[in-house]
C-alpha positions in Angstrom: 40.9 -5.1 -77.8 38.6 -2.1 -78.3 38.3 0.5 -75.4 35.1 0.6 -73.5 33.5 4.1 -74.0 32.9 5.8 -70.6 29.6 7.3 -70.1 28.0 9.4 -66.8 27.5 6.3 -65.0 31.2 5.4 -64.8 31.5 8.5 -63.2 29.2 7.7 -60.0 25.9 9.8 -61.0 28.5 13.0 -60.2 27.0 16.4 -62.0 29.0 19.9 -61.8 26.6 22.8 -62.1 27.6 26.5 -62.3 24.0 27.3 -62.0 23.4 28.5 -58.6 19.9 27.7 -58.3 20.2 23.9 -59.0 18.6 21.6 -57.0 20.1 18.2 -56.5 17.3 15.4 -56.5 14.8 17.9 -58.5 15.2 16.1 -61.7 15.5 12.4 -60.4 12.0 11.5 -61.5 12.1 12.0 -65.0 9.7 8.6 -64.9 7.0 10.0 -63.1 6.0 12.2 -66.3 2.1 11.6 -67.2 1.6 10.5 -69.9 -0.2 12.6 -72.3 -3.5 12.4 -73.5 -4.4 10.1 -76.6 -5.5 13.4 -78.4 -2.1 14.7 -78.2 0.0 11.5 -79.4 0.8 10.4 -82.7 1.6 6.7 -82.6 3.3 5.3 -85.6 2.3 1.4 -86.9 4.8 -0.4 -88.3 4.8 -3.7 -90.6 7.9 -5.9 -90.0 9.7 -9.0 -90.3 13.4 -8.4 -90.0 15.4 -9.7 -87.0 12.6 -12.6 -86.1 13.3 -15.5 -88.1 10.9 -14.0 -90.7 7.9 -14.2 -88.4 5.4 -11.4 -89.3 4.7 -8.5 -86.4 2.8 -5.3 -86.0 5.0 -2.7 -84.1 3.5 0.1 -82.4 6.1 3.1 -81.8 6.1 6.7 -80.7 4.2 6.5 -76.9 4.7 9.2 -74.7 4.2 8.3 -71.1 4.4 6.1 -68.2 5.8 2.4 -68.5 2.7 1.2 -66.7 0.4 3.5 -69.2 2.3 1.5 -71.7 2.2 -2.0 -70.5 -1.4 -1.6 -70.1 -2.1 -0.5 -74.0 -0.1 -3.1 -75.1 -2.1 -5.7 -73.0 -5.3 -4.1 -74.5 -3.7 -4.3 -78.1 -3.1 -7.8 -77.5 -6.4 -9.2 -75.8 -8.5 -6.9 -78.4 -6.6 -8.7 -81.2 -6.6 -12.1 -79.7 -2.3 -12.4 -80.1 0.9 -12.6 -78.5 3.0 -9.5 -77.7 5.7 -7.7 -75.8 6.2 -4.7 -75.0 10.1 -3.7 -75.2 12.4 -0.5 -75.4 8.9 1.7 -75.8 7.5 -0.1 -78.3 4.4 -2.5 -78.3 5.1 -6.0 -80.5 1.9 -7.1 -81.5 2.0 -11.3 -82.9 1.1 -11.1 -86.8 -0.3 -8.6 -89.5 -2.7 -7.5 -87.7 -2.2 -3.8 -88.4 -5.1 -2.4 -89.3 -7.0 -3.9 -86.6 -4.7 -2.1 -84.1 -5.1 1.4 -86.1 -8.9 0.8 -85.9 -8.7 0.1 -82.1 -6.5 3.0 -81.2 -8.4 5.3 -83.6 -11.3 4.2 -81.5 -9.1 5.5 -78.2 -8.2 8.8 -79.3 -4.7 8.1 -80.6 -3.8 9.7 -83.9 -2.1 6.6 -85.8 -0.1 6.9 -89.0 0.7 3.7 -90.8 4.4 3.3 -91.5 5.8 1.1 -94.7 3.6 -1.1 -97.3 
C-alpha cells in the first residue's frame, strides 16, 4: 500500500510567517479576483476526442477570472451554438466541432482566441 502524500490541508490551514507585516485573513479571497477584460485574455480552442468514448468536443481553455464570469461564457457559448456543455476545472466543453463558430463568437466579444491542434 502506497503512502498518501500530505499536503497543507492535512496540516489544518496552519502557515508560519517570518515576515512581520503579514496579515492573517488578507489573502483568503484569492476567488474574488475580477476577471480581466476580454481585450487582455488569450483563450486557447481546442479540438478533442480522447477520454469521451470518441464523442467529438470543442474545449475552450485559458480564462482568467471569476467562476461566475465563467459559467456565464460558457452558457453563452452554448445557447449561441445551439449544443450541450459543461464547464469543468476552468475549461468550457462545448458538444461537437463546432470550433470555429465559437472563435467567431468570442472574436466578436473581444477575446483574442488561438486555435490549438488540426
Amino acid at each position: 500500500m502506497a503512502k498518501k502524500k500530505m499536503g497543507l490541508e492535512d496540516l489544518g490551514g496552519f502557515v508560519f510567517s517570518t515576515n512581520d507585516a503579514f496579515e492573517p485573513g488578507k489573502y483568503d479571497d484569492e476567488d474574488s479576483a475580477e476577471s480581466l477584460k476580454p481585450e487582455e485574455q488569450l483563450l486557447e480552442a481546442h479540438y478533442s476526442s480522447k477520454g469521451r468514448a470518441g464523442k467529438k468536443v470543442t474545449v475552450v481553455k485559458g480564462f482568467v477570472g471569476t467562476d461566475e464570469d465563467l459559467n456565464a461564457l460558457g452558457k453563452d457559448l452554448k445557447k449561441k451554438c445551439g449544443v450541450g456543455g459543461s464547464v469543468k476545472d476552468g475549461e468550457i466543453i462545448i458538444q461537437g466541432d463546432v470550433r470555429d463558430k465559437v472563435m467567431g463568437y468570442l472574436k466578436e466579444l473581444g477575446y483574442k482566441v488561438k486555435r490549438i491542434g488540426g
